[in-house]
C-alpha positions in Angstrom: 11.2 -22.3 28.8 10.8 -24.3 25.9 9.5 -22.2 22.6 6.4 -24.2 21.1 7.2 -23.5 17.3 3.6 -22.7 16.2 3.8 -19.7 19.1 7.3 -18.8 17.5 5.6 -19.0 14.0 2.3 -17.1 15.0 4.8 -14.4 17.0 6.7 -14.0 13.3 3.6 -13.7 11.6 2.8 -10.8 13.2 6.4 -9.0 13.6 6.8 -9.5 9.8 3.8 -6.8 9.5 6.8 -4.4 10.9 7.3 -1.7 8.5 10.7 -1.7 6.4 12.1 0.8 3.7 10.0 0.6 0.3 8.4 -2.8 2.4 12.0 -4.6 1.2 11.2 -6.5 4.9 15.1 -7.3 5.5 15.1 -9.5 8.3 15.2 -13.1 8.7 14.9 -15.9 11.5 15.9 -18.6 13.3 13.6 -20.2 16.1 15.5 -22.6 18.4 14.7 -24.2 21.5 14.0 -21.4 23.9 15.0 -18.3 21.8 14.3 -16.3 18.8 17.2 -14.8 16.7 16.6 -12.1 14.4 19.2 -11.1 11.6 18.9 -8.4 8.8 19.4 -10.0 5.3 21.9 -7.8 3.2 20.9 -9.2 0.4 17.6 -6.9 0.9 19.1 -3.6 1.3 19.4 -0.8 -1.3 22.3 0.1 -2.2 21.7 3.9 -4.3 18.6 4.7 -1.5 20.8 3.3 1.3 24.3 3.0 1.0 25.2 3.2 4.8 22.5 0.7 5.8 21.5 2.9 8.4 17.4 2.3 7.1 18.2 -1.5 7.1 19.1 -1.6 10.9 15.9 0.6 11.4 13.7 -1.7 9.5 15.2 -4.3 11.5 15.0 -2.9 15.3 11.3 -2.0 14.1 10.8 -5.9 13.8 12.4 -6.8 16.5 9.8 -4.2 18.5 7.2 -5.9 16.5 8.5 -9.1 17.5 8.5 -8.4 21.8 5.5 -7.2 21.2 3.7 -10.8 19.6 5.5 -12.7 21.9 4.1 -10.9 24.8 0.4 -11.5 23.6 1.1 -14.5 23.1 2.0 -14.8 26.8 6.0 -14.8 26.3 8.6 -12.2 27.7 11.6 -11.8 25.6 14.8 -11.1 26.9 16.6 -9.0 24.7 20.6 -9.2 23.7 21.1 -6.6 20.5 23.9 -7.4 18.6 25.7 -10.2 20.3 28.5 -11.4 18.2 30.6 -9.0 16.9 31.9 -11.7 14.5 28.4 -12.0 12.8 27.4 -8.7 11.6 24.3 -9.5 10.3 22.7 -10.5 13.6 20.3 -8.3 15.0 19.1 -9.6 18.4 19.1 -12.8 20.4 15.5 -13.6 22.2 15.4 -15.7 25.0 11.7 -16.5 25.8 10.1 -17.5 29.6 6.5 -17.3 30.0 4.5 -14.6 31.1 0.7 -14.1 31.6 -0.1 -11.7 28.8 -1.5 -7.9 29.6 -4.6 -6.1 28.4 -1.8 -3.6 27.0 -0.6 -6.4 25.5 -3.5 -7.5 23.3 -4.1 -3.9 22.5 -0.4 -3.2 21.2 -0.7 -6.3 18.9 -4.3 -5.6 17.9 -2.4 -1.9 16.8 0.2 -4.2 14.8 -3.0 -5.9 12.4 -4.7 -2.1 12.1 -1.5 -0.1 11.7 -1.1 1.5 7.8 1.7 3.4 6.6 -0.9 6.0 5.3 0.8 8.4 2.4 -2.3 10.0 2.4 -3.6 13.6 3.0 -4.3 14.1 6.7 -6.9 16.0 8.6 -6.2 20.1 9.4 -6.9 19.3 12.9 -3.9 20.1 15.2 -3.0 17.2 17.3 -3.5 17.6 21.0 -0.1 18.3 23.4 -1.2 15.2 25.5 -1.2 12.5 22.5 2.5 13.7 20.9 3.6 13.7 24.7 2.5 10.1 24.9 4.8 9.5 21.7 7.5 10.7 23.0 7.3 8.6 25.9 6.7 5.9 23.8 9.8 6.3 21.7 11.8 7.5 25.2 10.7 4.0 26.5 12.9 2.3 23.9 15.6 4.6 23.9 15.4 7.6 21.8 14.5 10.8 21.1 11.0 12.3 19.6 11.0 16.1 18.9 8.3 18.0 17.4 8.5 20.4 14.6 6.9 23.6 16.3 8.7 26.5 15.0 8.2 28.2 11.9 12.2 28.0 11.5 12.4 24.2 12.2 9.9 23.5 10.2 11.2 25.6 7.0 14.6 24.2 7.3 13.2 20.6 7.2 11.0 21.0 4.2 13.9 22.7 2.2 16.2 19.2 3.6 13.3 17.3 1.9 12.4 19.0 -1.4 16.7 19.3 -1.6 17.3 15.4 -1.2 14.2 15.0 -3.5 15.8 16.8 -6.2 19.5 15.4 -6.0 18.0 11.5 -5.8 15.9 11.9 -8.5 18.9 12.9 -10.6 20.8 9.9 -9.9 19.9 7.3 -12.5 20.5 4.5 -9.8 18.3 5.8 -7.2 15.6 6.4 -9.9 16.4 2.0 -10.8 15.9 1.0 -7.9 13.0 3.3 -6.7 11.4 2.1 -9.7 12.3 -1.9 -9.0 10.7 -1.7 -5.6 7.5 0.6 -6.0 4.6 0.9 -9.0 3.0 -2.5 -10.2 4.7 -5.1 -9.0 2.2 -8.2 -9.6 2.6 -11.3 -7.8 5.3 -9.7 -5.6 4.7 -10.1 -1.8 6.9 -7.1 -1.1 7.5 -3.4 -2.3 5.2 -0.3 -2.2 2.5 -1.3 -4.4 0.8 1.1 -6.8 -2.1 1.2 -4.6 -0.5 2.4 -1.8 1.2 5.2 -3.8 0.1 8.2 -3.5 -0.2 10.8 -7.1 0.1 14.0 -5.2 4.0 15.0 -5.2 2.9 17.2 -1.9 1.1 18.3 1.2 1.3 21.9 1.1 4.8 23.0 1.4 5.5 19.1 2.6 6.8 17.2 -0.6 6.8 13.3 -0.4 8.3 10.6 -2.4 7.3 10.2 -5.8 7.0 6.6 -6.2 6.9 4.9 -9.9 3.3 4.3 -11.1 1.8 5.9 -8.4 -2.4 5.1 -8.2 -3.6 6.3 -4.6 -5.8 9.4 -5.8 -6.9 11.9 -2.9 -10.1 11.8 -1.9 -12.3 14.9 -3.2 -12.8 16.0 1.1 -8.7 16.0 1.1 -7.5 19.1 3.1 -5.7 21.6 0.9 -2.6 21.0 3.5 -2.8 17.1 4.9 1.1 17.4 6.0 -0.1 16.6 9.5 2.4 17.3 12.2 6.4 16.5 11.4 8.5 14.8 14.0 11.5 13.7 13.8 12.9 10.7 15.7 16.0 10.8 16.8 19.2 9.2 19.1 21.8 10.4 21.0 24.8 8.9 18.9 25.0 7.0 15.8 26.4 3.5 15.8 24.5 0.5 15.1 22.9 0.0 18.5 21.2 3.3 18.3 20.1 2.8 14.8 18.4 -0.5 15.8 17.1 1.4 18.7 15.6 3.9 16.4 14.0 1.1 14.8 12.2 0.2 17.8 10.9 3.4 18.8 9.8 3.8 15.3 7.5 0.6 15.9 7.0 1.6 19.3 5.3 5.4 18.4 3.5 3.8 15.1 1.7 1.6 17.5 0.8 3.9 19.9 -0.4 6.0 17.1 -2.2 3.9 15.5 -4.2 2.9 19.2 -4.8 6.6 19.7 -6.4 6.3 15.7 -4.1 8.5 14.4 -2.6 7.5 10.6 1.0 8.2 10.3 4.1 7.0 7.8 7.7 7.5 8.2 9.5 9.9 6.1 13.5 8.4 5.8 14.4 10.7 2.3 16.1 14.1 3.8 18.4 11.1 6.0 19.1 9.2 3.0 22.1 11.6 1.7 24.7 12.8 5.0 24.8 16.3 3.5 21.1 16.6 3.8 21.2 14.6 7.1 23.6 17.0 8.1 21.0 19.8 7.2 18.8 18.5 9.2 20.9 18.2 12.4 21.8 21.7 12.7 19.0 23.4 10.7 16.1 21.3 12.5 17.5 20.0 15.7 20.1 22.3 16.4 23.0 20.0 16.8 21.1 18.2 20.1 20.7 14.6 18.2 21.3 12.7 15.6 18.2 12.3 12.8 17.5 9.3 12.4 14.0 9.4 10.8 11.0 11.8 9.8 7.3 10.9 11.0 4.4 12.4 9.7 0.8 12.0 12.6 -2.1 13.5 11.6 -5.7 12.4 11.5 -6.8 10.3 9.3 -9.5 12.0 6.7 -12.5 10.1 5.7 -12.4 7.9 3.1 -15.4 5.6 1.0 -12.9 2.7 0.8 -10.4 1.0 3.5 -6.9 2.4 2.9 -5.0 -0.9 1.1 -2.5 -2.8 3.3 1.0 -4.1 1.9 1.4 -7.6 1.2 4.1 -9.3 3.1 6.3 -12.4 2.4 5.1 -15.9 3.8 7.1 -16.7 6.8 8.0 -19.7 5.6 10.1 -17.7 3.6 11.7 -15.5 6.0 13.4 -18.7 8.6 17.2 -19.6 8.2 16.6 -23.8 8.2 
């Protein structure tokens, strides 16, 4: 089948609203005659927040899930090859596109893409039901990796003191503290980074700490719940190389859809993976030695609030194709 460009263009439009580490959205394309080829773009990645890359091959397998899933509403199955040239590191996935009438699941996974938020909010007190986080872990199964709910008292104690330790050796690395303040706070005119909007002021949900982002502006709501963690997953595979990180990527977009159908709010929490002694922590504290971290969720419901939570801007995609 012969990709029409404007379908390849509309399909990118819509995978670039994938979510990415401090929104750096490290990927690029290249739209040829009947395929789609995704790369990640080094020159995006951060080197003090994420030296091994492991975040930029999950923000990239979350576009590439992103990506399947445009092309499929737009009435296009993709055939997937991940990493097909060992010689050229940098490219993510091969696509090669042959028409398919589209799905009702379809149009509802890409209508989740336009809604979907990484919400840094509070969340509601409200425990989530067994049924819904059973349907994310099939979700994030489907694509090849693990989803394990923080349940225990234990698990759940050893990953908060992963988070608040990572917290406090970052933000005494000058470099870290550079770059988190390059990519997040007011950033005007900038069609990337966290803005200061989407920040949030409150340095924690309870005993949950989050990222302290520079020039933080999103204020809780007076309603906000006294806790708001929400539930903590963590998303995991069953080795490390590249192939399951970019497979972690992809149930990462696969679970923040299907949240985000079931209206749930949820953002990713990559900070206690960010350092391998606190990675490590988390392996054998958390999961027990079963799997390998490879990113924190929180899901929670959403609280009410007078004004629609802000979305991130992203970059034209104009500016994302190799020519």
């Amino acid at each position: 089948m012969s990709i029409e460009r404007e379908t390849a263009l509309a399909a990118l439009e819509l995978a670039a609203r994938a979510p990415s580490l401090h929104n750096t959205q490290p990927w690029r394309f290249r739209i040829g005659a009947e395929t789609v080829e995704v790369f990640a773009d080094p020159a995006r990645r951060l080197p003090a927040t994420d030296p091994d890359e492991r975040d930029l091959l999950i923000s990239c397998g979350a576009v590439l899930h992103h990506l399947r899933v445009a092309l499929a509403a737009l009435g296009a199955f993709a055939a997937t090859t991940r990493l097909p040239d060992p010689d050229r590191p940098d490219q993510v996935a091969t696509l090669e596109v042959t028409p398919r009438t589209a799905t009702h699941a379809d149009l509802e996974a890409v209508a989740a893409i336009m809604r979907r938020r990484s919400d840094r909010r509070a969340y509601g007190a409200r425990p989530l039901p067994d049924d819904r986080l059973a349907e994310l872990t099939r979700r994030a199964a489907a694509q090849g990796a693990l989803l394990r709910v923080v349940r225990t008292a234990a698990a759940r104690s050893a990953l908060v003191s992963a988070i608040a330790e990572a917290d406090h050796l970052q933000r005494s690395n000058p470099s870290y503290v550079r770059e988190l303040a390059a990519w997040t706070g007011a950033r005007t005119g900038r069609d990337d980074g966290v803005p200061a909007a989407s920040a949030p002021t409150r340095t924690g949900y309870g005993d949950l700490p989050v990222r302290r982002f520079h020039a933080p502006r999103l204020h809780a709501p007076e309603e906000c719940e006294p806790d708001g963690a929400g539930t903590l997953l963590v998303l995991g595979t069953s080795g490390d190389d590249r192939h399951a990180r970019l497979r972690a990527g992809e149930a990462l977009s696969a679970v923040l859809l299907a949240a985000t159908g079931m209206g749930l709010a949820a953002c990713p929490l990559s900070q206690p993976l960010e350092l391998p002694e606190i990675r490590r922590m988390v392996h054998t504290g958390v999961l027990g030695g079963i799997m390998v971290p490879q990113l924190i969720l929180r899901v929670g419901w959403a609280p009410p609030h007078p004004d629609p939570f802000p979305r991130t801007r992203r970059r034209p995609v104009a500016d994302l194709l190799d020519r």
